[in-house]
C-alpha positions in Angstrom: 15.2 -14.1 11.9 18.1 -12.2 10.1 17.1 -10.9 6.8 19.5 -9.3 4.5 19.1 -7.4 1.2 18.4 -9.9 -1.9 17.6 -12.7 0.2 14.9 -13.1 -1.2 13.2 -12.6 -5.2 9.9 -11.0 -6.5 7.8 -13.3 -8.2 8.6 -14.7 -12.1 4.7 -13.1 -12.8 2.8 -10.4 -10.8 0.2 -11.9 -9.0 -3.0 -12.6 -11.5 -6.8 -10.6 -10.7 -8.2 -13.6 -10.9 -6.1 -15.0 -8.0 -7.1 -12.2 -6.4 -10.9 -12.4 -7.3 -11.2 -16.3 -6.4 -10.0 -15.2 -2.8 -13.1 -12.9 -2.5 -15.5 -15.0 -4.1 -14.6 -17.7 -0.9 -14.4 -15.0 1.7 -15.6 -11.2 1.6 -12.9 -10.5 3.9 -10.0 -13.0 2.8 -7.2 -12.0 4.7 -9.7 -10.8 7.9 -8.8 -7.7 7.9 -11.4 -6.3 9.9 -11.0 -9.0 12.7 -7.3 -9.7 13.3 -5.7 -7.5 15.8 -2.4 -7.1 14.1 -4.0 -5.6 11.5 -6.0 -3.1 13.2 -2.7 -2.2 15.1 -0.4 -2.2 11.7 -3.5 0.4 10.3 -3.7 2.8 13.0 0.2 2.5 13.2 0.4 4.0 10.0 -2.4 6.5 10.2 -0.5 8.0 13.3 3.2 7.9 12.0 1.6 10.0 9.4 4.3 13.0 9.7 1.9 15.9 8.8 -1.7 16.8 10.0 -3.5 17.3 7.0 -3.2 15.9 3.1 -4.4 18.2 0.3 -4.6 14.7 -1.8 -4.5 11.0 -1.2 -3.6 7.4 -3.7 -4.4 4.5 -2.0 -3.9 1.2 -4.6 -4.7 -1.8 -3.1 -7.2 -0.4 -1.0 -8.8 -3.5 -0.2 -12.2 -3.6 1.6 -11.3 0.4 2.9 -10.3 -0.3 6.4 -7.1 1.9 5.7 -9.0 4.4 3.4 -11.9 4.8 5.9 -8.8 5.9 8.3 -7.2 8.1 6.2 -10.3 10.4 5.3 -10.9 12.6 8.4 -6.7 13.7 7.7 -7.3 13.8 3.5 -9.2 16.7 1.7 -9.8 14.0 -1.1 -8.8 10.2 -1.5 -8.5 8.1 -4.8 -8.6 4.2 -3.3 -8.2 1.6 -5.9 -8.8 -2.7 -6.2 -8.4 -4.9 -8.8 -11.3 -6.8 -7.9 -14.9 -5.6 -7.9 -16.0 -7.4 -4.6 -13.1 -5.3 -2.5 -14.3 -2.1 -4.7 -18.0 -2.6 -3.5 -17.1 -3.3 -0.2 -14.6 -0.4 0.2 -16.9 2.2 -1.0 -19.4 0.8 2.0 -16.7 1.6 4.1 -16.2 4.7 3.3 -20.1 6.0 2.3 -19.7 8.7 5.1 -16.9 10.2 3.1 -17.9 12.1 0.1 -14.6 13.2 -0.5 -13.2 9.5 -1.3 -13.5 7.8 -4.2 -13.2 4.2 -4.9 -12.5 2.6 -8.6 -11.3 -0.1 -10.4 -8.2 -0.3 -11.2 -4.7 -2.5 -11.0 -0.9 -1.5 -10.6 0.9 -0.7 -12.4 -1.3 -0.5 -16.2 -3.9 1.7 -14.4 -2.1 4.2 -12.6 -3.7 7.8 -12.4 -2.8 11.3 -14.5 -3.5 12.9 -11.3 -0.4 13.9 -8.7 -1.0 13.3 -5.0 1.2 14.3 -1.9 0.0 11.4 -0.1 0.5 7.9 -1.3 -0.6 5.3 0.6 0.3 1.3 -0.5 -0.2 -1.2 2.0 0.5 -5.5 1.0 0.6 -4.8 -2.8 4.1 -4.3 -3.5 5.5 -7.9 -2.7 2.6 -9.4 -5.4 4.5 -8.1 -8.0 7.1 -9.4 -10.6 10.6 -7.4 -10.5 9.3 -5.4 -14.0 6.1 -4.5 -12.8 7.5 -3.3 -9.3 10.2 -1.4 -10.9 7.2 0.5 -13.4 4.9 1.0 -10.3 7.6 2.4 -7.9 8.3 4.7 -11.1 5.1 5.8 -11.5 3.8 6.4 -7.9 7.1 8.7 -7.4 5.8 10.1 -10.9 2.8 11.1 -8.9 3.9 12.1 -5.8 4.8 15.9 -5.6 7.8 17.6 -5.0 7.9 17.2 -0.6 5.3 14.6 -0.7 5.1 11.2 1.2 4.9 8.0 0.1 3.7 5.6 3.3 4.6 1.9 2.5 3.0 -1.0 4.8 3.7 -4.1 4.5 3.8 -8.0 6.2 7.1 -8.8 7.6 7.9 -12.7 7.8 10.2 -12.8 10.9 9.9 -16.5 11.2 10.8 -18.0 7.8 14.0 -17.3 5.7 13.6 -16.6 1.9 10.0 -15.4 1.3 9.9 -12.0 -0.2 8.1 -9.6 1.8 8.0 -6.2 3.5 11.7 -6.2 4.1 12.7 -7.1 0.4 9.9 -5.0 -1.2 10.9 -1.6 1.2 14.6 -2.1 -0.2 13.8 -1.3 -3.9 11.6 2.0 -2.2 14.2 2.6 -0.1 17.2 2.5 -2.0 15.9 5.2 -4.4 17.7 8.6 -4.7 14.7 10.7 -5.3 13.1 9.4 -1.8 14.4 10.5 1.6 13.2 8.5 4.4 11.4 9.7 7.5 9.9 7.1 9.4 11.2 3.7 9.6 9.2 1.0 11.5 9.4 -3.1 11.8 8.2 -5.8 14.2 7.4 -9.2 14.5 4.2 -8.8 11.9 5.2 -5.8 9.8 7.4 -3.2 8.4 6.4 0.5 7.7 8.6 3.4 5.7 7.6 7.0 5.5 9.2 8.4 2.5 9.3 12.1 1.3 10.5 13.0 -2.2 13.5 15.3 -2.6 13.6 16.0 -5.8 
């Protein structure tokens, strides 16, 4: 299906935690991401469009139950992975108990963003929760974060079928559009879209 830019709105409110919280309490694994195929593909996808070998420092919010994050490690020499909900927290950090170089926290985007700065940040089905305001504060403050030549890897569903939902293709515009981000891998198909962004300045 033809998209085109502003076809589509953010939501009036970001996504609530306890939304997000009453998914886990029915199902450890509520969008089955460890079973589903186009997941596992959209993951390693990422991992291997990934245009350098080796990250000094990684940001991951979102992280889930730390499919991604478990991925990311062997290229990383250390990995902040975030949740806003304490079930995908505990369960990330099972996933990635082999790593002692990744850490896994608590926190939600954008009122708990890190002082740290990364040159790896890694955001994968967050940014389409999120009401216009709060995307416009979190895209701020993960470039905020990111260093000078640093990428910013964006991942995201992409509704082929159905007109007007806001997805992958209408959150990837406002990451896309920005002047301080040069893009350097673009991918979409039928179940998602991917970007590779570097900051320029």
């Amino acid at each position: 299906m033809t998209r085109t830019p502003g076809d589509a709105g953010p939501p009036e409110a970001s996504v609530s935690t306890e939304y997000f919280t009453g998914l886990y309490l029915a199902k450890d694994d509520p969008w089955d991401l460890a079973t589903k195929w186009h997941d596992q593909r959209k993951y390693a996808v990422t991992v291997a469009s990934l245009p350098r070998e080796r990250y000094r420092s990684c940001y991951e919010p979102g992280c889930s139950i730390g499919l991604l994050t478990a991925m990311l490690a062997p290229r990383c020499d250390e990995i902040l992975a975030v949740d806003c909900v304490d079930a995908a927290v505990d369960q990330a950090r099972d996933a990635v108990r082999e790593f002692p170089h990744v850490r896994v926290e608590l926190a939600t985007l954008p009122a708990d963003l890190p002082d740290a700065r990364y040159d790896l940040i890694v955001v994968g089905d967050l940014l389409y929760y999120l009401s216009a305001d709060d995307l416009a504060a979190s895209l701020d403050g993960l470039v905020e974060r990111l260093e000078p030549d640093g990428d910013i890897a964006a991942v995201h569903f992409r509704d082929r079928r159905h007109g007007g939902n806001y997805d992958g293709f209408n959150a990837h515009a406002a990451l896309v559009e920005r002047a301080d981000l040069e893009r350097h891998v673009h991918h979409e198909d039928e179940w998602f879209v991917l970007d590779i962004l570097r900051r320029v300045r």
